[in-house]
C-alpha positions in Angstrom: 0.0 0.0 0.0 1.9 3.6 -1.3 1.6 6.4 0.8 1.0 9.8 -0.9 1.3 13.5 0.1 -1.0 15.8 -1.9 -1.0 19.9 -1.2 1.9 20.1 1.6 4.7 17.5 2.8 4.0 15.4 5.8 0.8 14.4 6.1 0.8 11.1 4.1 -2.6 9.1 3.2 -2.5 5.2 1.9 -3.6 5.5 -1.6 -6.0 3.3 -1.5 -8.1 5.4 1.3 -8.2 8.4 -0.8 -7.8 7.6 -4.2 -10.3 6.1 -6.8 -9.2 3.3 -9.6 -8.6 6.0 -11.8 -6.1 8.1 -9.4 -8.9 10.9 -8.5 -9.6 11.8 -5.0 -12.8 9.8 -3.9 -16.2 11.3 -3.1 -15.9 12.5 0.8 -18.1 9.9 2.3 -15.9 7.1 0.8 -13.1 8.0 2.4 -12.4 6.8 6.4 -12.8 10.0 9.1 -9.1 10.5 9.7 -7.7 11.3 6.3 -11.1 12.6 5.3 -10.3 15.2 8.3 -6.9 16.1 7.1 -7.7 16.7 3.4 -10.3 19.1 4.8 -7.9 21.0 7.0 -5.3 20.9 3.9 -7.5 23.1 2.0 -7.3 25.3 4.5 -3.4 25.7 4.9 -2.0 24.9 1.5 -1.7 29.0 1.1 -0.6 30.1 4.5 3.0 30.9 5.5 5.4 29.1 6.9 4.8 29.8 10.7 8.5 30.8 11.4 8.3 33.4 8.5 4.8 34.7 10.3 6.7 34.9 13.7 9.5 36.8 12.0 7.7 39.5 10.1 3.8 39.1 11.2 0.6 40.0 9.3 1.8 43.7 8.1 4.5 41.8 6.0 3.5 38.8 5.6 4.1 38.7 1.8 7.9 38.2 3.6 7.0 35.0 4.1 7.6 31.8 2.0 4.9 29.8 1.3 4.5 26.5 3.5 5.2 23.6 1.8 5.5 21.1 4.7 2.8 20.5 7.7 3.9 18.4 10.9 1.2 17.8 13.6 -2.6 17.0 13.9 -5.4 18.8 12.2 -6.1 22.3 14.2 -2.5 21.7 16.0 -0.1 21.7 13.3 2.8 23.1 12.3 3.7 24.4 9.0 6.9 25.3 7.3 8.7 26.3 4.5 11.7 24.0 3.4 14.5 27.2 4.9 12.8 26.5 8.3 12.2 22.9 8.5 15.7 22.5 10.7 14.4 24.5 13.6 11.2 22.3 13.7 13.3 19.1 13.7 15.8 20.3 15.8 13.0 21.4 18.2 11.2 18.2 17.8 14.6 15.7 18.2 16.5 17.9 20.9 14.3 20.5 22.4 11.8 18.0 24.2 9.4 18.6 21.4 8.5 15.0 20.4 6.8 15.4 24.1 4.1 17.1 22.6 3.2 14.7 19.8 -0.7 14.0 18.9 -1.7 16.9 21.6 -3.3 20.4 19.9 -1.1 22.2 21.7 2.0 20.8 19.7 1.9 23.8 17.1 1.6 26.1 19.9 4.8 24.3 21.4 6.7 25.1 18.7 5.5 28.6 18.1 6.5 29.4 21.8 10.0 27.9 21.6 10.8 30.2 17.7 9.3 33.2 19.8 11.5 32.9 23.0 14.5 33.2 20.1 15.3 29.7 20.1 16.7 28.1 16.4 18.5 25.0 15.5 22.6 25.5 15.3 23.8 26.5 12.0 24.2 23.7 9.3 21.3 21.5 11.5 20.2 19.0 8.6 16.5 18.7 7.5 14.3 15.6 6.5 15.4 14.4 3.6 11.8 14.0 1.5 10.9 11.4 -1.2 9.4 12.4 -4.4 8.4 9.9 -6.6 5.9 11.7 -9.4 3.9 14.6 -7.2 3.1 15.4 -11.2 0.5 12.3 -11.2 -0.6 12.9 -7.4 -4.4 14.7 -8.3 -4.9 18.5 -6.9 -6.5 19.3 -3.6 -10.3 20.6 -4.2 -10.7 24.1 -3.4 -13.0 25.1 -0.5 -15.8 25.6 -2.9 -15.2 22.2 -4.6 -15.3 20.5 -0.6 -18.6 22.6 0.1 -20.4 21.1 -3.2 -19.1 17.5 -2.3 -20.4 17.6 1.2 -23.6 19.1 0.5 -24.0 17.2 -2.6 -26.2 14.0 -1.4 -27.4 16.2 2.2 -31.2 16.5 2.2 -31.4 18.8 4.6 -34.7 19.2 6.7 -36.5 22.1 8.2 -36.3 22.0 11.9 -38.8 24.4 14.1 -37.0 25.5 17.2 -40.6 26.8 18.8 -42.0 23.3 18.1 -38.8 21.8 19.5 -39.2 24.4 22.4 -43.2 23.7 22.9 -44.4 26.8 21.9 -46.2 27.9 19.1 -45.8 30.6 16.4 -49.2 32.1 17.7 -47.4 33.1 21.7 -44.4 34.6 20.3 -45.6 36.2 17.2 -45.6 40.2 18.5 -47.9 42.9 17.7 -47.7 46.5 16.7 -48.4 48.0 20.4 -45.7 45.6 21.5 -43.3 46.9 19.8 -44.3 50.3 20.3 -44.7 49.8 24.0 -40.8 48.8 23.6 -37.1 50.2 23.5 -36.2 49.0 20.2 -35.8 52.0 18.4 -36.9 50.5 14.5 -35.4 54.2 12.8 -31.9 52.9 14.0 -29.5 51.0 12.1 -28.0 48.3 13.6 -24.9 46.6 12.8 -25.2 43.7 11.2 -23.0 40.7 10.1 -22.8 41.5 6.6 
């Protein structure tokens, strides 16, 4: 069974739990919950910066930072890095104690803490050497629109009434003109909004 990494290093799938016959990602609700959760997150962070490049230069100049092209971690407690930074995550990870933190969400956070006190690997550290054998014929991640349409595609969604739910009915909490006059919402005022 070949393992694969598709939109960052590191995260690696069996081929067989991801891909179809004809080397195309699988519907969603083929493939089993764990790598079905990290491809999701993957959409997410194949754009973002490496982290050490954000804690360098931070979100006025992030377009200082290189691109991430490597993840270490678990979904919503990951790592990621670009290949100039990699050392100071293994270095962390082998010397620093940070294999300690391995599976926990707080592992990225870890990590961030240590690169923020100052902390780097020596000079000339070596990286993980990575394996590439055809990342040409791998298929691309779907966008976040394309993941949307998939999981919404067979969903028949159904109408749920929180009064009924509640034991009430439309008729007790529907409210009349003099109630709303008799109250302190001023209806001439604009209210923010979330659009």
């Amino acid at each position: 069974m070949a393992k694969v990494s598709i939109g960052l290093r590191g995260w690696r799938f069996d081929e067989d739990e991801i891909l179809s016959d004809d080397e195309e990602l699988k519907p969603l609700d083929e493939i089993p919950e764990e790598p079905r959760e990290r491809l999701l997150r993957l959409v997410a962070l194949v754009e973002e910066p490496c982290d050490v490049c954000y804690l360098d230069h931070g979100e006025e100049e992030v377009h200082r930072c290189n691109q991430a092209e490597i993840v270490y971690g678990e979904p919503n407690g990951e790592v990621l890095l670009c290949p100039e930074h990699e050392p100071e995550f293994i270095y962390w990870f082998r010397e620093e104690g940070g294999s300690e933190h391995a599976g926990e969400l707080e592992f990225g956070d870890r990590f961030h803490e240590w690169v923020a006190a100052g902390n780097e690997a020596p000079e000339g550290y070596a990286s993980v050497e990575h394996v590439e054998e055809d990342p040409d014929d791998l298929p691309d991640l779907p966008d976040q629109q394309d993941i949307q349409e998939r999981v919404e595609q067979d969903f028949e969604g159904e109408r749920i009434d929180i009064l009924e739910l509640a034991g009430e009915t439309d008729d007790e909490d529907e409210l009349s003109e003099d109630d709303l006059t008799d109250s302190d919402v001023d209806l001439s005022t604009d209210y923010p909004s979330s659009r």
